[in-house]
BAKOL-805709 format. One line per 8 residues: number of its first residue (from 1); their letters; for each residue x, y, z of N, C-alpha, C. Coordinates in pm, whole numbers. Example, Ala and Ser with C-alpha at 12.3 -4.5 7.8 and 13.67 -1.06 7.14 Angstrom:
% residues 2
1 = AS = 1319/-569/780/1230/-450/780/1320/-330/780; 1285/-225/708/1367/-106/714/1290/3/787
//
This chain:
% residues 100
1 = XXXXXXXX = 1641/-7244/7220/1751/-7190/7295/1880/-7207/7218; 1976/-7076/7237/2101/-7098/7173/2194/-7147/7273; 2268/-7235/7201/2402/-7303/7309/2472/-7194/7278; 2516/-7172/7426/2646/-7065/7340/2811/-7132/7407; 2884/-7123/7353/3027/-7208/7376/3145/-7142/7431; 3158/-7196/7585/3235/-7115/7661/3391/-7204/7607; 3424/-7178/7473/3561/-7220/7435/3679/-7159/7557; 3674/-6983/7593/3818/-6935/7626/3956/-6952/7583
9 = XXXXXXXX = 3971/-7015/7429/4051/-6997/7345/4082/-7140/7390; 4094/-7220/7464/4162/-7392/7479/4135/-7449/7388; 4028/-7441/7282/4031/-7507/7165/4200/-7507/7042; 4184/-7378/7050/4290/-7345/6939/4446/-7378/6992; 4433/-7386/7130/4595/-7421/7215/4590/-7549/7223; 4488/-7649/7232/4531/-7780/7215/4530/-7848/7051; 4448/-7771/6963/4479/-7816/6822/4616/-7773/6805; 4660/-7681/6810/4798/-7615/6807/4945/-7696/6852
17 = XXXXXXXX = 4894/-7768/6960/4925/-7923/7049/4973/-8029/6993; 4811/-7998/6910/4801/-8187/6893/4889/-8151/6750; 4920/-8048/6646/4921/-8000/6534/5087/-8076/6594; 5163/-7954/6698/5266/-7986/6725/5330/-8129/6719; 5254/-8186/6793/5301/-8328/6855/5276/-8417/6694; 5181/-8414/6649/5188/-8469/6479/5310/-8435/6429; 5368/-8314/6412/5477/-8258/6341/5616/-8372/6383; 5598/-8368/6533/5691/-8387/6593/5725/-8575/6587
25 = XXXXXXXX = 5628/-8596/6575/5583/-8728/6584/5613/-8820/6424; 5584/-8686/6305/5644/-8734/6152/5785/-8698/6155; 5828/-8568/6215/5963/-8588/6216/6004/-8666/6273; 6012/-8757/6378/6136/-8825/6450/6077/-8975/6353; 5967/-8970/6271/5944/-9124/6181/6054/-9128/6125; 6057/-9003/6075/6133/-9004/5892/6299/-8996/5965; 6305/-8917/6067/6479/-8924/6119/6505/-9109/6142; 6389/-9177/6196/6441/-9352/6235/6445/-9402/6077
33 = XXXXXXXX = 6382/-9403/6017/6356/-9465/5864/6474/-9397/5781; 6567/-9312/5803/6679/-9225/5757/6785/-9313/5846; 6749/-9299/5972/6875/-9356/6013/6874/-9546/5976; 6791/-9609/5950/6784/-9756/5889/6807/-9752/5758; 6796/-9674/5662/6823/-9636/5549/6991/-9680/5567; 7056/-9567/5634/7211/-9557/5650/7237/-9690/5714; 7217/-9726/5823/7215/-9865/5868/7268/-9930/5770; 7146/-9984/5683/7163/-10111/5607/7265/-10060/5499
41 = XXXXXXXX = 7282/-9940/5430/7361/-9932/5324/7498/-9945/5381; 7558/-9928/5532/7683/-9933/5565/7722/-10108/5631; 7617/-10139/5656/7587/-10295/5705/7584/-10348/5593; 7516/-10389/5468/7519/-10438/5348/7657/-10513/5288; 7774/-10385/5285/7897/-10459/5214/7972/-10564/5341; 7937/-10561/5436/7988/-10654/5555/7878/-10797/5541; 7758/-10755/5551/7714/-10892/5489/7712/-10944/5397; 7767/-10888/5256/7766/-10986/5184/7939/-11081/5205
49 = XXXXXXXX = 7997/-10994/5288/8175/-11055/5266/8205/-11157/5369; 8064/-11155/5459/8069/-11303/5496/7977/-11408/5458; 7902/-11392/5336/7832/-11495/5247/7958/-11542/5155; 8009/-11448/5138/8139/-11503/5024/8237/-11477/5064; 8277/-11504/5186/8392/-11542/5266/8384/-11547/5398; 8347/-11657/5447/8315/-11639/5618/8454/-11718/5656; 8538/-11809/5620/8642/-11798/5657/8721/-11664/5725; 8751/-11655/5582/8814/-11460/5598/8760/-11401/5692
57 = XXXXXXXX = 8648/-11380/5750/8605/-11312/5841/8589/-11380/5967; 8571/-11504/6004/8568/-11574/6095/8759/-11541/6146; 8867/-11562/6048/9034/-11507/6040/9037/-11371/6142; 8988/-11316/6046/8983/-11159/6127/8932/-11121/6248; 8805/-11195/6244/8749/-11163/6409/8814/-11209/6500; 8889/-11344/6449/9022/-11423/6593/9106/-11334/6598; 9149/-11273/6458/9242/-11207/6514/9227/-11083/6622; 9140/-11004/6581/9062/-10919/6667/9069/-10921/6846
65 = XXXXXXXX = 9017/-11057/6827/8978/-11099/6993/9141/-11156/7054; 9195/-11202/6977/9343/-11227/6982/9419/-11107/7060; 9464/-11021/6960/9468/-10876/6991/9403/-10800/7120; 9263/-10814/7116/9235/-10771/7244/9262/-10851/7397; 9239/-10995/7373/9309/-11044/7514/9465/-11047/7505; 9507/-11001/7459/9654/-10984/7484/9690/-10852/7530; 9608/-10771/7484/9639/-10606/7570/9545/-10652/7671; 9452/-10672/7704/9388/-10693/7865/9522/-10791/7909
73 = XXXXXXXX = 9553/-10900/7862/9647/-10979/7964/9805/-10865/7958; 9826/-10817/7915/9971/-10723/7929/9923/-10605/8020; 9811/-10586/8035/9753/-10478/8167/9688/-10495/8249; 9671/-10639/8268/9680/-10699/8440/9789/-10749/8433; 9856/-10765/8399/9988/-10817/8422/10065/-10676/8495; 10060/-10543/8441/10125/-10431/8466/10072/-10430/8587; 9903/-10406/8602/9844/-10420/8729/9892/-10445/8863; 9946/-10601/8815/10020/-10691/8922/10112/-10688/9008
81 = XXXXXXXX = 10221/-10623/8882/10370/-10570/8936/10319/-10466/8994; 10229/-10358/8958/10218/-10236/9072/10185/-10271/9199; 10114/-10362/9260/10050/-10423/9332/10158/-10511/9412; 10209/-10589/9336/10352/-10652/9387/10461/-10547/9472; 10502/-10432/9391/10548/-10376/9447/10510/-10238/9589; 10345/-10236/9561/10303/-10169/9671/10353/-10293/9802; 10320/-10395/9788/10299/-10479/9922/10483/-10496/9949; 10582/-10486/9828/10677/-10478/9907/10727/-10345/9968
89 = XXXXXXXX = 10666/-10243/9954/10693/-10138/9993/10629/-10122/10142; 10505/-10163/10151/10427/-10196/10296/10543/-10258/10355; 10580/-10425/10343/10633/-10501/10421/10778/-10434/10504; 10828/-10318/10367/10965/-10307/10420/10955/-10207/10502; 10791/-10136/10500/10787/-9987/10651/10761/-10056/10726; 10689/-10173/10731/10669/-10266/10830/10781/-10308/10935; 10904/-10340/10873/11017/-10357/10914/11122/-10248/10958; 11076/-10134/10961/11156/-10074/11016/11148/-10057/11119
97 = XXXX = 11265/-9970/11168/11212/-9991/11352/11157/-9851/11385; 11122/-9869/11492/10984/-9748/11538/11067/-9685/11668; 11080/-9532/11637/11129/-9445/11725/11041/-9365/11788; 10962/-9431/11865/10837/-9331/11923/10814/-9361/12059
//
């Protein structure tokens, strides 16, 4: 007896699939291994300048964080006064007198 093979073409649409998803699957390798490539070559001159100078860079990062809590503390501070002056603006409708 002959087998005969009720394919209906699903053979060739899931190789076609699996063909895809391979493709798809070497491209996004080679895009991560491209993007670690760039990584390390832009990361590289930063690590070596704190092997041979972590002072200097330990300097800079205070200053950094320096810099940044001082604009967060100068904008809660602004915060404040807005806030200050909403509640005196409440207190003084508070105080007026009521014609109703």
């Amino acid at each position: 007896m002959t087998q005969q093979s009720s394919n209906y073409g699903y053979g060739d649409r899931e190789r076609t699939a699996g063909d895809r998803i391979a493709a798809v699957t070497d491209r996004a390798r080679e895009f991560g291994e491209d993007a670690l490539e760039r990584a390390d070559a832009m990361l590289r001159p930063a690590g070596l300048s704190i092997r041979e100078r972590p002072m200097t860079v330990l300097a800079f990062v205070g200053g950094l964080a320096f810099a940044a809590g001082a604009l967060w503390m100068l904008r809660n501070s602004r915060q404040q006064s807005r806030m200050d002056e909403f509640l005196q603006q409440v207190s003084e409708y508070a105080r007026r007198p009521r014609w109703w």
